[in-house]
C-alpha positions as CSV (number, residue, x, y, z in Angstrom):
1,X,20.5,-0.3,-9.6
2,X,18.7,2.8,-9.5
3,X,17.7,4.7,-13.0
4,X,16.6,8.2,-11.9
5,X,18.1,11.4,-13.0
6,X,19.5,13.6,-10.0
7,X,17.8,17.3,-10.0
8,X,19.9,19.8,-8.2
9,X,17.9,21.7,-5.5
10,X,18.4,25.3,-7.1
11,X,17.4,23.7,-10.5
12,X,14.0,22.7,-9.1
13,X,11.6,25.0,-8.8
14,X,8.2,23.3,-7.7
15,X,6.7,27.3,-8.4
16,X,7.2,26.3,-12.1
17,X,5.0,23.5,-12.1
18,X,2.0,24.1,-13.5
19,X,-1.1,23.7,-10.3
20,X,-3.8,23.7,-13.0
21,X,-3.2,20.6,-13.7
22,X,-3.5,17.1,-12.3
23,X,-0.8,16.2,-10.2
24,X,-0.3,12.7,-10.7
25,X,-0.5,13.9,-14.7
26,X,3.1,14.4,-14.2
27,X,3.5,11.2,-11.8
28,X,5.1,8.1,-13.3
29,X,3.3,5.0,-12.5
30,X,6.5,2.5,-10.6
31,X,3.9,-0.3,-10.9
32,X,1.6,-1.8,-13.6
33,X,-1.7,-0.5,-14.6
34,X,-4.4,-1.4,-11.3
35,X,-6.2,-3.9,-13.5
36,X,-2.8,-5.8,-14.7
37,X,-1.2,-6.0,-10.5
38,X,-1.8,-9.1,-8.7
39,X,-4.3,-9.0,-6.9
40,X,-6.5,-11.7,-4.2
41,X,-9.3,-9.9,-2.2
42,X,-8.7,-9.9,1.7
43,X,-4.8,-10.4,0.8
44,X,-3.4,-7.3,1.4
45,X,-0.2,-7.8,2.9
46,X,0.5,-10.4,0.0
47,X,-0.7,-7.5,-2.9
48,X,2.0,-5.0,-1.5
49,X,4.8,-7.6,-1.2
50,X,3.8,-8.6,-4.8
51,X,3.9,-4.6,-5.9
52,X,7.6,-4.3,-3.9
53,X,8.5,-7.3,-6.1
54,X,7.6,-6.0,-9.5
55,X,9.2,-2.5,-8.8
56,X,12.3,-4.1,-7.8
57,X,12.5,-6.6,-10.2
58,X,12.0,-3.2,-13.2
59,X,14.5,-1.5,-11.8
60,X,12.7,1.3,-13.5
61,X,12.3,2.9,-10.2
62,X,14.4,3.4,-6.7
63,X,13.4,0.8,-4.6
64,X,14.8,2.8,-1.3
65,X,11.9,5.5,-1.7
66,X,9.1,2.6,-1.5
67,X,7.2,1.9,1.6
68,X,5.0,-1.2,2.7
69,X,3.0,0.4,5.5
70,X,0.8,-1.8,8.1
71,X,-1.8,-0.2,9.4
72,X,-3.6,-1.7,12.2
73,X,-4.1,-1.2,16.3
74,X,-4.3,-3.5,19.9
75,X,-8.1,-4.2,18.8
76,X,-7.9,-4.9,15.6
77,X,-10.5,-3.0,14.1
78,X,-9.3,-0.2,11.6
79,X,-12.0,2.0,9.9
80,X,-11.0,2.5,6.5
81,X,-13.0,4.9,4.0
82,X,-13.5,4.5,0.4
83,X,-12.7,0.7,-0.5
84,X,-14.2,-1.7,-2.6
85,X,-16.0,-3.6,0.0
86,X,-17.5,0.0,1.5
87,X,-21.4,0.6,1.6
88,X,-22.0,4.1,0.4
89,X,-19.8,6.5,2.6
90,X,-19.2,3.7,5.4
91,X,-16.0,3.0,6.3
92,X,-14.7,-1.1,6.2
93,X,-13.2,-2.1,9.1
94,X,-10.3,-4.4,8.9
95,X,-8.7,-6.0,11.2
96,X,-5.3,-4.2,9.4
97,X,-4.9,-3.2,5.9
98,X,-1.2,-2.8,3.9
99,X,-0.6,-0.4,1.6
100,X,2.4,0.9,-0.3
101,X,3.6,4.3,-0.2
102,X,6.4,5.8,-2.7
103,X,8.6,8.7,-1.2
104,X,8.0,10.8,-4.7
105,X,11.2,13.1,-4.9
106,X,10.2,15.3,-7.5
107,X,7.0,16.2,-5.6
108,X,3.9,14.5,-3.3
109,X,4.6,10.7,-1.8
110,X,1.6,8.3,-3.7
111,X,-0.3,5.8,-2.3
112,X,-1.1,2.1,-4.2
113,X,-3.9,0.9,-2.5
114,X,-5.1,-2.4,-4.6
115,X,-8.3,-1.9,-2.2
116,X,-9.4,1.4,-2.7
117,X,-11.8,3.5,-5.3
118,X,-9.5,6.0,-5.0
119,X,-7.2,6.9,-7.6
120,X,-4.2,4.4,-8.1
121,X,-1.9,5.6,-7.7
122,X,-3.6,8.4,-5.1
123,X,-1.9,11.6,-4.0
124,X,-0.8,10.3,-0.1
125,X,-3.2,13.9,0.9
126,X,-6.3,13.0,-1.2
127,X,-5.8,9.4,0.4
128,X,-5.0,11.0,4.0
129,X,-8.2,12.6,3.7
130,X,-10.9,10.7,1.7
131,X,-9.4,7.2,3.2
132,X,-8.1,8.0,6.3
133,X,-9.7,10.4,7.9
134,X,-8.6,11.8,10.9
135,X,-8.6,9.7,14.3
136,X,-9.7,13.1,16.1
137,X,-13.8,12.5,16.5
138,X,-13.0,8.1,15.9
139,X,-14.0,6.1,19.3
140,X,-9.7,4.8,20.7
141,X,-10.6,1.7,20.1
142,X,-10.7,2.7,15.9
143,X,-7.4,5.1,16.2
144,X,-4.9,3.5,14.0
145,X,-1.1,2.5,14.3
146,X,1.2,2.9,11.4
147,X,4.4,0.5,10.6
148,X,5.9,1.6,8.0
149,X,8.7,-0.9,6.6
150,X,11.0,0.2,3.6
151,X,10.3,-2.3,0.3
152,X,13.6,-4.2,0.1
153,X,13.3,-4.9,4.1
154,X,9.6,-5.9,3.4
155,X,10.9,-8.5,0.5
156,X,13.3,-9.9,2.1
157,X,12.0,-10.7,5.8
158,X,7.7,-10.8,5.3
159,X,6.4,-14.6,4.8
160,X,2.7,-16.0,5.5
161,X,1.8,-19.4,5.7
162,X,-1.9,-17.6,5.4
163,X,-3.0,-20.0,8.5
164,X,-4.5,-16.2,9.7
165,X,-7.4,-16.6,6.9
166,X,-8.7,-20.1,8.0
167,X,-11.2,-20.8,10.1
168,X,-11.4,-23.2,13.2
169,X,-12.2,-26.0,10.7
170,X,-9.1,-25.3,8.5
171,X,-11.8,-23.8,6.0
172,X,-10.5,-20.4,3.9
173,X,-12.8,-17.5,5.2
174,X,-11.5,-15.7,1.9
175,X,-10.2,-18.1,-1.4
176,X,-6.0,-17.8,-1.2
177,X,-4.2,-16.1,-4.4
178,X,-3.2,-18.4,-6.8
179,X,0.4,-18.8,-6.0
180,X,2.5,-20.2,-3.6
181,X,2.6,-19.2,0.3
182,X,5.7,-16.2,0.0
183,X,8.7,-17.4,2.1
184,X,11.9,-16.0,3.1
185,X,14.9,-17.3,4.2
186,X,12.9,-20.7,3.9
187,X,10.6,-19.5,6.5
188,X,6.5,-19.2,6.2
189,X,5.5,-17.2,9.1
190,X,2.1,-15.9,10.5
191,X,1.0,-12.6,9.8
């Protein structure tokens, strides 16, 4: 169940608003507080399913206008701007990154990226622009696909067995989050 107020079209004026101010001022947070989420390093996809859990599980906010997006390409290397990992203005490349984007009715979409340095939540433009970057001057093999999955679709079909994050040996290349493998419909899948 949903708990947002419906704004008629001719009662919202986005002129009114006042553009002196921070947007995201006037942005409700739909997760908890960046230091309180869930969080394992090199665990993306699992940070975002765990972020689609929490706002579904609140209720506080409309599931149907959150996003898990997968960004990635053939290759396998995405440049990425402005993340934790990053060297000065040097971009990480991953091999993808998932991040979740909410569909903000009353105004811009957001961005949570558990990753980033950004903002969190982060205006979708700043994070288009700072993040991002355009794929205009990039080499092909860095221009990025985008999968974008709505959240309850996410939760209910994604699973890892995390087999993706060992090495030949069987050895983690990055420590696994403290929980359980996330299966669904009592499958564990590769990512």
């Amino acid at each position: 169940m949903c708990l947002s107020t419906n704004i008629n079209e001719e009662d919202f004026n986005p002129m009114s608003l006042n553009m002196d101010t921070d947007p995201s001022s006037q942005y409700d947070l739909i997760s908890p507080p960046k230091a309180d989420c869930i969080y394992t390093s090199c665990y993306c996809e699992e940070n975002v399913w765990k972020l689609c859990e929490y706002i579904k599980a609140h209720q506080q906010h409309c599931i149907q206008d959150v996003y898990a997006v997968f960004i990635s390409n053939e290759q396998r290397m995405i440049p990425i701007w402005k993340q934790q990992s990053s060297h000065g203005d040097q971009p990480v490349v991953w091999d993808y990154h998932v991040i979740l984007l909410h569909k903000w009715k009353r105004g811009e979409s957001y961005i949570y990226d558990l990753d980033t340095v950004l903002p969190f939540p982060c205006p979708l433009k700043m994070y288009e622009d700072e993040a991002l970057r355009s794929d205009k001057h990039m080499k092909k093999c860095y221009c990025r696909k985008f999968r974008v999955i709505p959240a309850e679709t996410y939760l209910s079909t994604f699973a890892s067995d995390r087999s993706h994050m060992k090495d030949e040996a069987g050895n983690w290349k990055k420590p696994p989050p403290p929980y359980q493998c996330i299966e669904t419909r009592g499958k564990k899948l590769r990512v």
